[in-house]
C-alpha positions as CSV (number, residue, x, y, z in Angstrom):
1,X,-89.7,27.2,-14.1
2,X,-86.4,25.9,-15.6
3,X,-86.2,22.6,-17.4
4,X,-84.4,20.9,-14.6
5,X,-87.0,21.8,-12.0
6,X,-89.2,20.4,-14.4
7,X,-87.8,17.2,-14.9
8,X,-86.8,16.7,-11.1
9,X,-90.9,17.3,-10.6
10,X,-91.7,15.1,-13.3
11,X,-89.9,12.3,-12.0
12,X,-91.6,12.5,-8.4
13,X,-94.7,12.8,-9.5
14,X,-94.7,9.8,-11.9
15,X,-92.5,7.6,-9.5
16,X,-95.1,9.0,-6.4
17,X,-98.1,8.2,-8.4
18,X,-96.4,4.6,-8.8
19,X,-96.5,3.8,-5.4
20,X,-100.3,4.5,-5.3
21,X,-100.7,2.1,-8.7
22,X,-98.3,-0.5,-6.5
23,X,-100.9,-0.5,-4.0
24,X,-103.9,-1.6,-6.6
25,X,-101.7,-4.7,-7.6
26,X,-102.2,-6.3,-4.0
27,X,-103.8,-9.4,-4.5
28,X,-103.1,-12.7,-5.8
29,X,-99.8,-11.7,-8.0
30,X,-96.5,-12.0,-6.1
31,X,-95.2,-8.6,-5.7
32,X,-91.6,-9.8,-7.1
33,X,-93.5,-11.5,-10.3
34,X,-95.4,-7.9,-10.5
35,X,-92.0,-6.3,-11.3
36,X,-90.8,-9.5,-13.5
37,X,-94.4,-8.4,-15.7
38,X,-93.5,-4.3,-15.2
39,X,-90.5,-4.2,-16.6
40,X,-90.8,-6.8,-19.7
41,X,-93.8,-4.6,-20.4
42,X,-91.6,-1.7,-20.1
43,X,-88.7,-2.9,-22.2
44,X,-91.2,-4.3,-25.5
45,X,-93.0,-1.0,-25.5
46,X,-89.6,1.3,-25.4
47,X,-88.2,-1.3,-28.2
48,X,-91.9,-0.4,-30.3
49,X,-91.0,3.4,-29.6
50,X,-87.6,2.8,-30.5
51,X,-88.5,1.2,-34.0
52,X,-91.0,3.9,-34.8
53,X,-88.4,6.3,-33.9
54,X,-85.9,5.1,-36.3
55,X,-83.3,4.5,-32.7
56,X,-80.9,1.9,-33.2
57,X,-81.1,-1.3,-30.5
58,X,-77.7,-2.7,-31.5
59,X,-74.8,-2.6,-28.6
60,X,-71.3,-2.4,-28.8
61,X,-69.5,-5.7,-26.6
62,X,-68.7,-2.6,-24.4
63,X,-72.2,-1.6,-23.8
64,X,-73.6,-4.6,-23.8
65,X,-71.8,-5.2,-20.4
66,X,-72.8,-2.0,-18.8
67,X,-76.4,-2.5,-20.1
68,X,-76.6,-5.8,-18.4
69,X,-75.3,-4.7,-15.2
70,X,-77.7,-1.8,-15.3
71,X,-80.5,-3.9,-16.3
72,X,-79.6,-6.7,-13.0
73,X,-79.5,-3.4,-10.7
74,X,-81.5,-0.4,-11.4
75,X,-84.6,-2.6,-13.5
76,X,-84.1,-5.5,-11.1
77,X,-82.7,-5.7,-7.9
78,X,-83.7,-2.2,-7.2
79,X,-87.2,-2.8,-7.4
80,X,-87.0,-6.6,-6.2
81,X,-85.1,-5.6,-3.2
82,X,-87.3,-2.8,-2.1
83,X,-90.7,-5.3,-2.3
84,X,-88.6,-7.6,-0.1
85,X,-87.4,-4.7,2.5
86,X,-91.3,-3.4,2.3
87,X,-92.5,-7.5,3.7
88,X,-90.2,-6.9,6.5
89,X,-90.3,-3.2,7.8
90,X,-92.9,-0.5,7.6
91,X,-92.5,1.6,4.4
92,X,-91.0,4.6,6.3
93,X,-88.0,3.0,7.2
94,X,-87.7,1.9,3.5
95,X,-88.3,5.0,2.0
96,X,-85.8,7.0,4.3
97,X,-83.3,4.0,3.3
98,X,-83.7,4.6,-0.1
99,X,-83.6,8.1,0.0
100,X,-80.1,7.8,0.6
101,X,-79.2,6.4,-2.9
102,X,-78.7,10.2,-4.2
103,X,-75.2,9.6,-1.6
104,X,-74.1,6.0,-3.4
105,X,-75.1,7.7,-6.9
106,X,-72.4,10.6,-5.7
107,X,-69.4,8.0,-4.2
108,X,-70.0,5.5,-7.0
109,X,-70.1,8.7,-9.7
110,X,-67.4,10.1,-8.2
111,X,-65.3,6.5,-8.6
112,X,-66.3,5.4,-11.9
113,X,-67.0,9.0,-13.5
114,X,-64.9,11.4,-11.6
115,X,-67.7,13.6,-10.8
116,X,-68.4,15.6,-7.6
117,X,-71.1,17.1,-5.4
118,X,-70.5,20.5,-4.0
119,X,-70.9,21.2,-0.3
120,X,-73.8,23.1,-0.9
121,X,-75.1,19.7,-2.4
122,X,-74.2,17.9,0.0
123,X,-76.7,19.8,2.5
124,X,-79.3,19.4,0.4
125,X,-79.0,15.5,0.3
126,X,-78.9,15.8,4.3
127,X,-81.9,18.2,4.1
128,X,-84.0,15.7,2.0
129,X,-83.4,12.5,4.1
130,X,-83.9,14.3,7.4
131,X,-87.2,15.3,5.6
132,X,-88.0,11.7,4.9
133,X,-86.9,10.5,8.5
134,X,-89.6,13.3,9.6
135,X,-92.2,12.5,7.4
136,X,-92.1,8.6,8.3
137,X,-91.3,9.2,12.5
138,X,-93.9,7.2,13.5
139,X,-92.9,4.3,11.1
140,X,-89.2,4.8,12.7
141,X,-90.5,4.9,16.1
142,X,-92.3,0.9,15.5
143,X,-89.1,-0.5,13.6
144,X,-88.0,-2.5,16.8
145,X,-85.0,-4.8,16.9
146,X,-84.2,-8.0,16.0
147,X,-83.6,-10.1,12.7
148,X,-86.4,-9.2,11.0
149,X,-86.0,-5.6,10.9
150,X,-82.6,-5.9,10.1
151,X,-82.9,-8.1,7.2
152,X,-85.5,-5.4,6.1
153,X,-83.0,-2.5,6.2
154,X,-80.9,-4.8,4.5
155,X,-83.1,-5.0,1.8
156,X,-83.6,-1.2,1.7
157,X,-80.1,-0.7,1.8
158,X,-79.5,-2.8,-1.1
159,X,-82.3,-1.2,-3.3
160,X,-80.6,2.4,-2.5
161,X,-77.0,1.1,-4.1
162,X,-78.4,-0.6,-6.8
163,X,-80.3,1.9,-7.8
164,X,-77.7,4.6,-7.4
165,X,-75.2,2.0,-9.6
166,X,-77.5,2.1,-12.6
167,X,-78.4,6.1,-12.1
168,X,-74.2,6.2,-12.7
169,X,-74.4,3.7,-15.6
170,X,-76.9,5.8,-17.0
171,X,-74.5,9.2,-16.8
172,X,-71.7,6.4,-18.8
173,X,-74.2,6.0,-21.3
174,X,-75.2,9.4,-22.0
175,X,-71.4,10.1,-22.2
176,X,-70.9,7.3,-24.6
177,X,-73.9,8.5,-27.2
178,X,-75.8,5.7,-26.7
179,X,-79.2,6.7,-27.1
180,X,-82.0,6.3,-24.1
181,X,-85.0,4.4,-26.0
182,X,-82.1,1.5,-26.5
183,X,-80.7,1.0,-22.6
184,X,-83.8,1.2,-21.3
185,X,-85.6,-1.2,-23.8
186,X,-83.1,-3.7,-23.2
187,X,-82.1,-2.2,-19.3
188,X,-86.2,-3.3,-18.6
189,X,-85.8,-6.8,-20.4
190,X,-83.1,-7.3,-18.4
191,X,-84.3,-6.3,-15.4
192,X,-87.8,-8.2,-15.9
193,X,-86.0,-11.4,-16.7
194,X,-84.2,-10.6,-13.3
195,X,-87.1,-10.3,-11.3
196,X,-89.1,-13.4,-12.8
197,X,-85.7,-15.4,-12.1
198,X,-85.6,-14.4,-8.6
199,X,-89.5,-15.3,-8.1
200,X,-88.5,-18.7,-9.5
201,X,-86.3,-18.9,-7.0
202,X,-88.5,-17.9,-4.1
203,X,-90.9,-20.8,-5.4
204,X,-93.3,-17.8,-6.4
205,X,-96.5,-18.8,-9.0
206,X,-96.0,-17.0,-12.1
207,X,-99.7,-15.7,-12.0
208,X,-101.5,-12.6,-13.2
209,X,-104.6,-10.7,-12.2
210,X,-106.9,-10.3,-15.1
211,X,-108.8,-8.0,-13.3
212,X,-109.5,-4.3,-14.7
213,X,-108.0,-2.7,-11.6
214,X,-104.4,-5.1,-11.9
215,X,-104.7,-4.1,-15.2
216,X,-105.1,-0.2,-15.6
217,X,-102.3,-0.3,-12.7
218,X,-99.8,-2.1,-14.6
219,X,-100.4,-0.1,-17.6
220,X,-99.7,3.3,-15.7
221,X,-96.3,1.3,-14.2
222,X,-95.0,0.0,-17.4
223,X,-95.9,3.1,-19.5
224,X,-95.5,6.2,-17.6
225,X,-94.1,5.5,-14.1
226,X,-91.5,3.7,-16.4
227,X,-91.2,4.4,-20.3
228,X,-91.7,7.8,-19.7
229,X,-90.2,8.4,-16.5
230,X,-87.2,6.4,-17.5
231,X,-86.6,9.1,-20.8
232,X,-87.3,12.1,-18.3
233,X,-85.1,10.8,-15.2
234,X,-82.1,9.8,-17.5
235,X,-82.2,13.3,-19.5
236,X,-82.3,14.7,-16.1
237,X,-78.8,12.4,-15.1
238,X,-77.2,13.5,-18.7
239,X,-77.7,17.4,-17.1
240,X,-77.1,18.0,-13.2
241,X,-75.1,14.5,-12.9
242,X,-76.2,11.2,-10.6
243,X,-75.6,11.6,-7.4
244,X,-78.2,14.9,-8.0
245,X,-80.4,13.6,-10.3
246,X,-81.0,10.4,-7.8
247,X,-82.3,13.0,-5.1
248,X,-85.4,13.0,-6.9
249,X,-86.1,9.8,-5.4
250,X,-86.7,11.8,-1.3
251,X,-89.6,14.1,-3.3
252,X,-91.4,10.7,-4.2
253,X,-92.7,10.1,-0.3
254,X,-93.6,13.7,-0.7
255,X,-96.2,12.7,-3.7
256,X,-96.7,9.4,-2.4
257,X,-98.6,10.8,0.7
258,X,-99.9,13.6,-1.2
259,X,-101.9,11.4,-2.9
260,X,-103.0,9.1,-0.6
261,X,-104.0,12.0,1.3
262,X,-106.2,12.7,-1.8
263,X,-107.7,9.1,-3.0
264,X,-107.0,6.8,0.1
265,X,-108.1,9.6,2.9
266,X,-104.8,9.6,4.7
267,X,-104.7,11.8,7.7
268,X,-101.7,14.2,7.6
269,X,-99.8,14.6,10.7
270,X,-97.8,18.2,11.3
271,X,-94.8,16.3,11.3
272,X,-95.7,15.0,7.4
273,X,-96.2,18.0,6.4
274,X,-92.4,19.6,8.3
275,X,-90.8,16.5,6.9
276,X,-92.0,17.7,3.3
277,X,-91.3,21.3,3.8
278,X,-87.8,20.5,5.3
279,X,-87.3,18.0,1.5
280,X,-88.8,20.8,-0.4
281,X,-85.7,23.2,1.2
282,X,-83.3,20.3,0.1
283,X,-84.7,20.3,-3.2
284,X,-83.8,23.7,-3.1
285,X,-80.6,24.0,-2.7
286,X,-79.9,20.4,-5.1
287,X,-81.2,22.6,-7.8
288,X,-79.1,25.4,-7.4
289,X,-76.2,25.7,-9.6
């Protein structure tokens, strides 16, 4: 298995297994507050690796800019946004929505990068989110009308281009040497302070579950499912390019389900399992050079 592979497998399956540690956090925390605590967990432990590695956290003026922006989209609003669309819609409709963010991450690439996806690309992105619109069917076929499910793919919508926008900042700061541990540390900051400002907006309480199951659940979302799949899922940007690299994010249903399948006893319909086959032949041709 090449590196690539590897890294595009990485990412699902740390990113999958964070939706099944999302679901542990339901409870007294607001979900929005639950990303505000992710990510500031996120950033202070990338600035302690940073420090032990010897990685300098000083920004140009120029980065600065590009790190905030980042940190207000991809650590923020991306995650903020989808918690919202998820209160509105079922998650199927979400997940297809954001699925689509590996299309933004190729337009906005292609305007503020001058990068390109090949045809053959191309297919595989269309390949991926007809696989998610298979594998959520039944969620599509309950969406109904009206303002509510509107405002929800609204929501989705949004979480797709911000996330695609900082997927492309990250591909500027690979080109400009500035090194991962130090726009992600302050990217998560950033994007917690985002996320806590937007709950004290909603009028949400700034609690926090001292329980051993909010707990362990955090820790695998501010650790893994972000230090570490932040490091992998940028490297993986710095080699096949955004709009690519963001088509990661139509394997994560795939792992999502697989695991609830496994710990939660989800039934697996035979249009799951074409909708993952039909993302694993996307995957396919995205990886091919």
């Amino acid at each position: 298995m090449g590196v690539t592979a590897l890294l595009f497998i990485s990412t699902a399956l740390l990113w999958g297994g964070g939706a099944l540690a999302t679901a542990f956090q339901a409870g007294p925390v607001p979900a929005v507050v639950s990303v505000g605590w992710r990510m500031v967990a996120a950033g202070l432990l990338m600035m302690g690796w940073a420090h032990i590695r010897g990685v300098r956290l000083r920004l140009t003026a120029a980065d600065w800019r590009w790190t905030v922006l980042q940190g207000v989209a991809f650590y923020g609003l991306a995650f903020v946004a989808f918690y919202s669309a998820v209160r509105l819609i079922p998650s199927g409709p979400a997940a297809l929505v954001l699925s689509t963010s590996s299309v933004f991450a190729g337009l906005i690439g292609r305007a503020l990068l001058g990068t390109s996806l090949t045809r053959r690309h191309l297919a595989g992105l269309a390949l991926g989110i007809g696989g998610v619109a298979l594998v959520f069917a039944p969620d599509l076929a309950r969406l109904g009308e009206g303002p509510r499910a509107l405002e929800g793919l609204a929501w989705a919508a949004v979480s797709a281009v911000a996330a695609a926008l900082g997927t492309v900042i990250g591909a500027r700061h690979q080109a400009q040497g500035l090194a991962p541990e130090a726009a992600i540390a302050w990217g998560g900051l950033i994007g917690g302070v985002t996320a806590l400002t937007v709950a004290l907006l909603q009028g949400a309480p700034f609690a926090f579950d001292w329980s051993w199951r909010y707990g362990l659940s955090l820790a695998y979302l501010a650790l893994p499912a972000s230090c570490l799949n932040f490091l992998i899922y940028f490297d993986l940007v710095r080699r096949v390019g955004p709009g690519r690299a963001a088509y990661a994010m139509t394997l994560v249903p795939v792992v999502a389900l697989a695991l609830s399948w496994g710990f939660e006893g989800l039934l697996l319909t035979p249009a799951m399992l074409a909708g993952a086959g039909v993302i694993l032949c996307g995957n396919l041709l995205v990886l091919r050079r």
